[in-house]
Backbone as CSV, one residue per row, in Angstrom:
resi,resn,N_x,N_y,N_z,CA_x,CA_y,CA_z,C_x,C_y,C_z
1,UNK,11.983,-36.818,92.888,13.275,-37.491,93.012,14.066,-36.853,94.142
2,UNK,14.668,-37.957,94.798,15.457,-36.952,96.054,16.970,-36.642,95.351
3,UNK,17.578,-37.337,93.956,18.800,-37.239,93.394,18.747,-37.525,91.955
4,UNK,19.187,-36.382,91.687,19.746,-36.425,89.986,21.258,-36.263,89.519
5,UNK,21.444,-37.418,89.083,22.503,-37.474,88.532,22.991,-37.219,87.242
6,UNK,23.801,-36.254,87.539,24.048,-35.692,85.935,25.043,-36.304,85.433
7,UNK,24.656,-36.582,83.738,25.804,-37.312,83.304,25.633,-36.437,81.671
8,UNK,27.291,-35.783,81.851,27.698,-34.973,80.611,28.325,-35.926,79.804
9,UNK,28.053,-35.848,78.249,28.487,-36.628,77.196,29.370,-35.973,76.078
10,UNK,30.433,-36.722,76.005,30.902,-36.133,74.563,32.179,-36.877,74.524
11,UNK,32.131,-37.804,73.618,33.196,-38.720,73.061,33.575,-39.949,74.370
12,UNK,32.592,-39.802,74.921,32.495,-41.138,75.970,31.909,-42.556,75.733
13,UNK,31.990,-43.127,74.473,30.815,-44.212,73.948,32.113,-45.539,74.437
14,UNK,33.365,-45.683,74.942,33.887,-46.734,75.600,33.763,-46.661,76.761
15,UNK,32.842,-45.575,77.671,32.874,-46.174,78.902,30.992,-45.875,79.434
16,UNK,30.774,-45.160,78.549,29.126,-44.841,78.867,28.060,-45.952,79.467
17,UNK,28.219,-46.924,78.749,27.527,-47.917,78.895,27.793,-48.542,80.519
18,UNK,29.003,-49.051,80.592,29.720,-49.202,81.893,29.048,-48.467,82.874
19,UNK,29.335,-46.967,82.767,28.751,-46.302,83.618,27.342,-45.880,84.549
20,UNK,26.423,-46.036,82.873,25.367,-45.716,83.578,24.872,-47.147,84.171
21,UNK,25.109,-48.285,83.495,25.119,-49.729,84.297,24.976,-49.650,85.859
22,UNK,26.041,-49.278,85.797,26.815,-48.864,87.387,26.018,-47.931,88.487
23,UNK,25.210,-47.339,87.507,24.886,-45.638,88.240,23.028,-46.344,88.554
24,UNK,23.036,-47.357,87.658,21.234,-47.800,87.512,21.594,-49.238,88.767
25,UNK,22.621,-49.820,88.851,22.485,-50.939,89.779,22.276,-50.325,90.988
26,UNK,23.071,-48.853,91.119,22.326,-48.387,92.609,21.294,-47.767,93.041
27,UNK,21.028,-47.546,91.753,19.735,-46.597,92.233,18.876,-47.013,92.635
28,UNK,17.983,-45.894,93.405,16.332,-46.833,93.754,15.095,-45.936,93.140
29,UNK,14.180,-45.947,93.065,13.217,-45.669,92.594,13.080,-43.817,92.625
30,UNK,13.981,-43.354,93.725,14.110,-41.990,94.040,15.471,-41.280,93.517
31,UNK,15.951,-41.801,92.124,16.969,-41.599,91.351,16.295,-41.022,90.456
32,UNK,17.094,-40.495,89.292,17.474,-40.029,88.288,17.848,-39.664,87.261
33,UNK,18.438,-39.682,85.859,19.619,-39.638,85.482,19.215,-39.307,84.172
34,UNK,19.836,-38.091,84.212,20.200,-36.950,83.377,20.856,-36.848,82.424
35,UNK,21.056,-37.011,81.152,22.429,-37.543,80.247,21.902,-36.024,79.062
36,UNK,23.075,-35.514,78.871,23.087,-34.672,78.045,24.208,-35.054,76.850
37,UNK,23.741,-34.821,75.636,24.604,-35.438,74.596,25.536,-34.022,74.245
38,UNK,26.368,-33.359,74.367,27.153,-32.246,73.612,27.597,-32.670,72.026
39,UNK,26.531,-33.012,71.875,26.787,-33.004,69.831,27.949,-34.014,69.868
40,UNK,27.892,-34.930,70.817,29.576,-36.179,70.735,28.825,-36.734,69.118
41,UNK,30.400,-36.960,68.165,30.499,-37.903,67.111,30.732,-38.781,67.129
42,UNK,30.436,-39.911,68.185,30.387,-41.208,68.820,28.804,-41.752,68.522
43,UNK,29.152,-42.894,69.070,27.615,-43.557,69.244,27.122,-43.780,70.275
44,UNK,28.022,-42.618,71.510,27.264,-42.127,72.997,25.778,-42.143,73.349
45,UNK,25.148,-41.554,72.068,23.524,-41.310,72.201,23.028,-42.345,71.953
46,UNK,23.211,-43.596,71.006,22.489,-44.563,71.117,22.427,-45.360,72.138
47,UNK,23.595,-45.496,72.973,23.917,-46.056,74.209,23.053,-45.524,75.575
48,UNK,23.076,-44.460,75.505,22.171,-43.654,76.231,20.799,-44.070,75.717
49,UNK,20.412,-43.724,74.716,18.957,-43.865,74.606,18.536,-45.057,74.822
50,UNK,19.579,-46.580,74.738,18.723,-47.806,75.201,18.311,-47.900,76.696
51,UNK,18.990,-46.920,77.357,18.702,-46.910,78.984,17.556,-45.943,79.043
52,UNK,17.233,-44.843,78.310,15.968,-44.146,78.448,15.031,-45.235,77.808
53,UNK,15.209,-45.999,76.613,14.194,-46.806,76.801,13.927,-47.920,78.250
54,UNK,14.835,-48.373,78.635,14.794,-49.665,79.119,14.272,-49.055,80.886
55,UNK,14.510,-47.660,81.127,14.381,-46.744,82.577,13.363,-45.824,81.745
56,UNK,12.224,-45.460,81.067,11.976,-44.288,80.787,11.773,-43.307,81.722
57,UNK,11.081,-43.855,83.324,10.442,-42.977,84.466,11.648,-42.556,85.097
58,UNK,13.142,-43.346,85.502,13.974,-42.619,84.959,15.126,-42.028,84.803
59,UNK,15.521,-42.248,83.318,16.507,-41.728,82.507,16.335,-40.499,81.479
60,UNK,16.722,-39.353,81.484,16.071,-38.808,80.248,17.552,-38.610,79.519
61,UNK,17.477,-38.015,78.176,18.544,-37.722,77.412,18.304,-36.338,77.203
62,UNK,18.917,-35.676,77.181,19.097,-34.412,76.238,19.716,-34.058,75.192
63,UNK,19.973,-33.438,74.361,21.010,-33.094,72.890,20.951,-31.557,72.752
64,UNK,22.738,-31.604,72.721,22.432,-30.490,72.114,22.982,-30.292,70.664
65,UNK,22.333,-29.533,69.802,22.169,-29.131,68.290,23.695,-29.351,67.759
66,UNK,24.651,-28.526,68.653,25.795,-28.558,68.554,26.964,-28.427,69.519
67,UNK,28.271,-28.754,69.678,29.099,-28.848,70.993,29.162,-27.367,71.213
68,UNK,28.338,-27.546,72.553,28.704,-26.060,73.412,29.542,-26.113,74.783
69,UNK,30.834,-27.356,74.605,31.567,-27.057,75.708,31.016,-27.894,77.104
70,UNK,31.518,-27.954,77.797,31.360,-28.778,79.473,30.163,-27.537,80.446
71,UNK,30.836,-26.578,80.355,30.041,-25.396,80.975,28.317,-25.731,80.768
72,UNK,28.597,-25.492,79.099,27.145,-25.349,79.002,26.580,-26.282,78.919
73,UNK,27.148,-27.530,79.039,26.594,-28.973,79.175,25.752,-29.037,81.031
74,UNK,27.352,-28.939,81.657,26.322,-28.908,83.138,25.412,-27.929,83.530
75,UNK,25.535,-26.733,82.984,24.306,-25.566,82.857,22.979,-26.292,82.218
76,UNK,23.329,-27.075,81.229,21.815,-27.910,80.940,21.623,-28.539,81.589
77,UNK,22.052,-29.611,82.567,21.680,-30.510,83.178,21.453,-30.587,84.354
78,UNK,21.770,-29.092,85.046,20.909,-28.519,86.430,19.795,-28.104,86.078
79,UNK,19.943,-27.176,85.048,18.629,-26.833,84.268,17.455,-28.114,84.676
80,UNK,17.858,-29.022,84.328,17.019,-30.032,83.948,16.740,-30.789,85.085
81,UNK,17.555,-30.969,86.505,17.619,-31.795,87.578,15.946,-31.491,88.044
82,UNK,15.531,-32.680,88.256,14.163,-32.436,89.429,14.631,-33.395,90.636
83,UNK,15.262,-33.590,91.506,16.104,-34.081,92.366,16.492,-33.292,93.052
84,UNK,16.125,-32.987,94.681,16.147,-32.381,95.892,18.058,-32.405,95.344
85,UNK,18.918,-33.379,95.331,20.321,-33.190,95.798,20.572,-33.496,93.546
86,UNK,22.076,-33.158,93.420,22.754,-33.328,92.179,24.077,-33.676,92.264
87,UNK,24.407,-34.397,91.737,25.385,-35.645,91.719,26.226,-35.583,90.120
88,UNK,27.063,-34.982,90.017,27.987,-35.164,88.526,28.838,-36.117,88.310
89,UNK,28.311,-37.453,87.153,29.495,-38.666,86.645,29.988,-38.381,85.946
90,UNK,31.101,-37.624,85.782,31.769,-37.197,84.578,33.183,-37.423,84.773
């Protein structure tokens, strides 16, 4: 991938959908997209996961167990970038 776009989650399920919409109409085949769940009590992750189904090659999701904050959200999701450049929708 030449770009990964990170997208941090937590109590975003009125605009998530919107977004990654938005983030998948531009992409091209050398995209990305990174979604980490911070334990949101929304229905953020299901929203997310219909785009890892519908993109599996790709969208991935991540979760974490429990909310560890913004920090350690984008600390996971560089972690996780395979994308020459990184891009944060948050």
């Amino acid at each position: 991938f030449w770009l990964s776009v990170l997208v941090p989650m937590f109590k975003v399920e009125a605009y998530l959908d919107q977004c990654l919409g938005s983030v998948m109409a531009q992409a091209d085949a050398g995209v990305e997209i990174v979604i980490c769940d911070d334990a949101s009590p929304d229905a953020g992750a299901a929203i997310a996961q219909r785009y890892v189904d519908a993109y599996p090659d790709q969208v991935r999701l991540l979760r974490h167990p429990h909310n560890r904050g913004i920090s350690a959200t984008r600390n996971t999701l560089i972690d996780a970038a395979q994308g020459e450049y990184v891009w944060f929708v948050d």
